[in-house]
N, C-alpha and C positions, 0 to 999 in steps of 0.2 A: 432325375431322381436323386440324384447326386447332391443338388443343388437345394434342394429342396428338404432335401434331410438334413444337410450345413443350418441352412434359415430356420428348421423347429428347433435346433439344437442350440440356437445362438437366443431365439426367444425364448427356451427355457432355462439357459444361465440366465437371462436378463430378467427372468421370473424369480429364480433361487436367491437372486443376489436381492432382488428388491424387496424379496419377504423376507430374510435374514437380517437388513438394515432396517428395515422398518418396524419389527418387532425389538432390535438391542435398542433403538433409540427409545422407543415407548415404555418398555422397561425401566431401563436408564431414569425417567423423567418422572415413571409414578414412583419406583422404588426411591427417590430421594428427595421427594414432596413429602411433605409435613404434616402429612395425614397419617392415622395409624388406624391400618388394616382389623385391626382386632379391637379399635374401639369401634369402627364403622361394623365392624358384626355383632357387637354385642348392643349396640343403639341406647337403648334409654335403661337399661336393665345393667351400667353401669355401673351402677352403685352397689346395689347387691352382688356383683362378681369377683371375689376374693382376687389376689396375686396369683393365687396357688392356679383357678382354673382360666385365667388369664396365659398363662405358660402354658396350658394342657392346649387353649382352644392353639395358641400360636404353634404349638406341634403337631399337632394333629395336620395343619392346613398348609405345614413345613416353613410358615415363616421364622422360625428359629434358625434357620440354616443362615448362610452365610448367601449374599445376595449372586454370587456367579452358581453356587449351586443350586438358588433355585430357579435361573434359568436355565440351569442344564438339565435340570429334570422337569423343568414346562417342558422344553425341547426335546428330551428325548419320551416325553408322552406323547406330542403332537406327532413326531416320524410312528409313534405305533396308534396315531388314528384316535388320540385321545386327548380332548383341549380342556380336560380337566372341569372341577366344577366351579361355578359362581360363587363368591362371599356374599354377594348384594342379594340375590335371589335364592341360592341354594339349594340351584338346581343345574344339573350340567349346561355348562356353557353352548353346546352344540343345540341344545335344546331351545336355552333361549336365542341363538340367533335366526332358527329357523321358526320359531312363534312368531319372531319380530321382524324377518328379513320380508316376507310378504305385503304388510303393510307400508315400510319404506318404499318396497320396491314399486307399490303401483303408486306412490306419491311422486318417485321422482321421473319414474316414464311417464305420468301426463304431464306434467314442468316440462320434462327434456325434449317431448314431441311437439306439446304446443308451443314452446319458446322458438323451437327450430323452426316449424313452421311459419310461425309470426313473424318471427324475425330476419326468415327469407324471402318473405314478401315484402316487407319493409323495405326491404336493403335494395331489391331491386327495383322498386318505386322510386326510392328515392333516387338510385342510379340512374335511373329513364327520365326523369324530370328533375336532373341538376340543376339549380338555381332557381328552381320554381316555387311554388310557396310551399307543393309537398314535400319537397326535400327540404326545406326549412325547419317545417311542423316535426318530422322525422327528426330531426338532429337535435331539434330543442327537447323532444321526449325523450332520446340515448342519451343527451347528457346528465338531465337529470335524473335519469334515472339511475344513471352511473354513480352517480354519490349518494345514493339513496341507503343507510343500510336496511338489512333483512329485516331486522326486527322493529324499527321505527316503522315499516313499510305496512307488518304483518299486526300491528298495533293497529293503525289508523282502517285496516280491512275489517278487522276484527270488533272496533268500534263502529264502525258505519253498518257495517250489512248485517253485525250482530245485536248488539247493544241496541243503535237509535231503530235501525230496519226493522228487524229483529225476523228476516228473510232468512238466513243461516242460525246454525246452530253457534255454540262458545268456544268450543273445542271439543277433545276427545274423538276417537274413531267409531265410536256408534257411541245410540241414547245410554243414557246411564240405568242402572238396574236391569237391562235387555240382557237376556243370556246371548251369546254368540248363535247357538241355529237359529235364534226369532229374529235374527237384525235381519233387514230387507236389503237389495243392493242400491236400494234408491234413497235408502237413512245413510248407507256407505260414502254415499255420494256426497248425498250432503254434508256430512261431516271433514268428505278428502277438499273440496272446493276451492277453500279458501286458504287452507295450506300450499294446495298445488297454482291456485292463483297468484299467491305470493312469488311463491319458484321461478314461475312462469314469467310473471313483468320483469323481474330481475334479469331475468336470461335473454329476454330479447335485445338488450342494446349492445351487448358484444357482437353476438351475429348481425343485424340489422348495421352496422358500423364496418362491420369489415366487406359485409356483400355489397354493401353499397358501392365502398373504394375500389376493390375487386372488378366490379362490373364497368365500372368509371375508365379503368386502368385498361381494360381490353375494346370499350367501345374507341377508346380513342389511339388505336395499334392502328396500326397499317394494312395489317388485312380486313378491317375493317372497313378503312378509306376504303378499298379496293372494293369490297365487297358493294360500298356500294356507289363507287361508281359505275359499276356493270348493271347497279339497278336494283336491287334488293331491297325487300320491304325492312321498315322496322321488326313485324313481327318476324320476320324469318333471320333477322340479326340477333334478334334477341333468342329464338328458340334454336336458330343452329350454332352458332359461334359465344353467346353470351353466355348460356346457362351452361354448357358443359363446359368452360372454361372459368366458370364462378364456382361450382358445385363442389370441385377439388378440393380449394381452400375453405367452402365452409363446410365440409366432413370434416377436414381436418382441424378444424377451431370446434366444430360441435360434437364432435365425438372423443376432444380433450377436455371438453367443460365437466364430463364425468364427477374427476374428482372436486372442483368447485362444487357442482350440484353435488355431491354428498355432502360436502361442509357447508352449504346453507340448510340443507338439510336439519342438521343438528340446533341451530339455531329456531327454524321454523317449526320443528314438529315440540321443542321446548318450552313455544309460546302458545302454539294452540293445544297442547297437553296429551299429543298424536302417539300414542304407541307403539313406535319404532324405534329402529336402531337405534337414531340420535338419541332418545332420552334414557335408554341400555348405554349410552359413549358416557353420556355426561353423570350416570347414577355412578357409574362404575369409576370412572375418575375421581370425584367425591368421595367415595363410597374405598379406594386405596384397591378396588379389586382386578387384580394385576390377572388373573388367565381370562378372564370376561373381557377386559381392555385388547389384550392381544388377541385375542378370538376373533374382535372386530375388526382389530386393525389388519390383519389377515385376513379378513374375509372382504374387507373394504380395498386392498391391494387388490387381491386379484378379481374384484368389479373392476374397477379402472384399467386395469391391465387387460382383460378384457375387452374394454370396450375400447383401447387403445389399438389390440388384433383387430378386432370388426370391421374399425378403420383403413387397415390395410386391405382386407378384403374387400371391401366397397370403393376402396381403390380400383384395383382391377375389372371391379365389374362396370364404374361409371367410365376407364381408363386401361385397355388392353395392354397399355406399353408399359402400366407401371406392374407388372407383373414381372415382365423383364426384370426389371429396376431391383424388386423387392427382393429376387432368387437371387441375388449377388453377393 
């Protein structure tokens, strides 16, 4: 019990500490970018706004303050449960990430699942068949796909299956003019596809690369040899000693890709015009709107950090001993 209280206490300094750094930095970076907050709110209606209610809107919104106080009073709104409102939207901040955090969220869980999946069949294919033509075809597609960026990727889908096909939609997350109860989950779909397929090819050549080496690295141990010299089939090398010995390290590579998939994220949902987080990251960056940025960047910490815990949990469940390990 003891021990176990030590461990939430140590992962929630390691919570406090990461959201406390990660919000001064991002602060830090919009508040001394050369964008001004109060032209980005007042937009095209420039010209018509006098000095006089230029300084009003800057007070009102407390940018006139001096830059540590007005992190200390984002800060001391967020310990009372309040992250303040939007400049971009002007609407509370907590508002719009939860309008927007849904639509992210099922774009990067079907990336994250099919990538994982894909890319752990790969890897062990190519593991079983070292030197064979599969494991060739395999390593020629992770590597190029490894230098592939996001958006040259999300271009060329978005011209073939859109443009010449004209099979998928162009972007956006449903038809245009549909109120939200009329969209279908099957217009959903069609609109999430090709974002998440993007994600998706992306993510497979990390996992598919390291299962591969992984699987490689244990068929050729010793207990192996052993195993089978007593006789052992392939498939029971492979389903008793391979895969829970492979499975470890790809949790632990696929359940840190987290933060990587949110920042292709931001990229991906910006080219097909997807109404998530990312294009709330990238408005609000432009846009000089410093509690909408830190809203996300807190909200985007503790995803990752999340999905960082889960990993240790599925520790213990693929791995009894690493329970021991983790209570230390």
């Amino acid at each position: 019990m003891i021990k176990a209280l030590i461990y939430t206490t140590k992962k929630t300094a390691k919570l406090a500490t990461l959201m406390i750094a990660m919000c001064l930095l991002s602060f830090l970076l919009v508040s001394h970018s050369p964008i001004d907050p109060v032209q980005s709110y007042v937009g095209a209606d420039s010209i018509s706004v006098s000095a006089e209610q230029r300084d009003n809107i800057a007070a009102y919104w407390g940018l006139d303050q001096p830059k540590h106080v007005q992190f200390l009073n984002w800060a001391i709104s967020v310990i009372h449960g309040e992250l303040g409102t939007s400049l971009v939207y002007r609407s509370p901040v907590a508002d719009v990430i939860s309008d927007r955090f849904f639509m992210s969220f099922c774009l990067m869980m079907i990336a994250w699942v099919s990538s994982g999946l894909l890319g752990f069949f790969l890897g062990i294919l190519a593991g079983i068949y070292k030197g064979k033509w599969i494991d060739k075809a395999v390593k020629a597609y992770c590597f190029v796909l490894a230098s592939t960026p996001a958006f040259w990727l999300g271009l060329i889908l978005l011209m073939l299956f859109s443009v010449w096909l004209g099979w998928l939609p162009v972007g956006l997350g449903a038809p245009a003019g549909k109120l939200a109860e009329e969209v279908t989950i099957a217009e959903r779909l069609q609109h999430i596809l090709l974002p998440a397929l993007t994600l998706s090819i992306l993510g497979i050549s990390n996992v598919a690369m390291h299962t591969r080496q992984k699987l490689i690295e244990v068929l050729n141990s010793d207990f192996i040899r052993f195993a089978i010299a007593n006789g052992a089939t392939p498939f029971t090398l492979l389903w008793r000693h391979g895969l829970r010995n492979v499975m470890l390290p790809f949790v632990s590579l696929h359940f840190a890709s987290f933060g990587e998939l949110f920042g292709g994220t931001l990229i991906v949902e910006q080219i097909f015009s997807y109404p998530g987080l990312g294009q709330a990251v990238i408005r609000a960056g432009l846009g000089g709107d410093v509690p909408l940025l830190l809203g996300i960047v807190m909200f985007s910490g503790l995803f990752v950090f999340a999905g960082n815990l889960l990993a240790d949990l599925v520790y213990t469940w693929i791995d009894p001993r690493m329970r021991k390990a983790e209570l230390r």
